[in-house]
N, C-alpha and C positions, 0 to 999 in steps of 0.2 A: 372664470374657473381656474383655478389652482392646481397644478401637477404634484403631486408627492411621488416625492424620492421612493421607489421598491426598497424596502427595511430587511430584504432577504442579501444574505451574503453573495458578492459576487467573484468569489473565487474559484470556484467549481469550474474546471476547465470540460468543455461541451462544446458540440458544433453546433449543437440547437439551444438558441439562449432559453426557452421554454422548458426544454429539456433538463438543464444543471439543474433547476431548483425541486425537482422531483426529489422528495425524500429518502425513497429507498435508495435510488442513484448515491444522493450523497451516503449513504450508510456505508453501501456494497465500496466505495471510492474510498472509505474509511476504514474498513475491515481488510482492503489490499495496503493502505497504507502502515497502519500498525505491524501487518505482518513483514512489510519490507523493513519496518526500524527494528523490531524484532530479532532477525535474519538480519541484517546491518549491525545493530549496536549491542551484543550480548551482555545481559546486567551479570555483572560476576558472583553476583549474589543467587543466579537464577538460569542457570545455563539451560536449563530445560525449555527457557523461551526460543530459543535459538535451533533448536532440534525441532520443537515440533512448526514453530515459523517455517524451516525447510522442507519438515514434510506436504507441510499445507503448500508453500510456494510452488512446489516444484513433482507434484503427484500428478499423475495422469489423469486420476479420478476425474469424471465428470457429473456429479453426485451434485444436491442443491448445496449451494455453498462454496461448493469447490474453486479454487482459483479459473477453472475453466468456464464452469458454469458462471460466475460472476463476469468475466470477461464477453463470454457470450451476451450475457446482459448489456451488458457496456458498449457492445460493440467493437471490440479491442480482440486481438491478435495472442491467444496465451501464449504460443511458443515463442514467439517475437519479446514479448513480456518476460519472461523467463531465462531469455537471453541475456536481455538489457540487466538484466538483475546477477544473473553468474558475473558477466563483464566487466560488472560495478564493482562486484565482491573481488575478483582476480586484482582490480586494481588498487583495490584496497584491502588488502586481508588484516585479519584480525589475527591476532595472537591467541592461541590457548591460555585462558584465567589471566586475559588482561583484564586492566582498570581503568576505568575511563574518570577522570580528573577534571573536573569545571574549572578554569583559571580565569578569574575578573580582574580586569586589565582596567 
């Protein structure tokens, strides 16, 4: 008998290895992500990404969807989260109608 290799991604960080591969997990793990590069990396062409990324990041809302309600899903701490995310931003701020410049070295 022959073992094959699980063909599903294993980078979904999860305490239950059964657990990452759950699909909504990964979606809900996707939909936080986007909004922290969002709120991270403002496209200068689209500042509106950046405004409503914050409102989403950082609303109290516990509405389906909501960074809270997603968290709850997850099992994850949203004020804790939310923290980690101002902390990152303090330490790196963005400039108003900066340009972010791809340089290949």
């Amino acid at each position: 008998m022959t073992s094959k290799k699980d063909p599903r991604p294993q980078y979904v960080e999860c305490d239950d290895p059964l657990e990452a591969h759950i699909p909504e997990r990964r979606l809900l793990v996707a939909v936080i992500q986007r909004a922290i590069i969002d709120y991270s990396v403002p496209i200068y062409d689209r500042p509106h990404l950046r405004y409503w990324a914050s409102a989403w990041l950082f609303s109290d809302s516990k509405e389906i969807m909501s960074l809270y309600w997603i968290c709850s899903y997850l099992s994850e701490d949203p004020e804790g989260f939310q923290e980690a995310i101002r902390k990152s931003a303090q330490e790196r701020p963005v400039k108003k109608n900066s340009v972010l410049i791809r340089v290949e070295r």
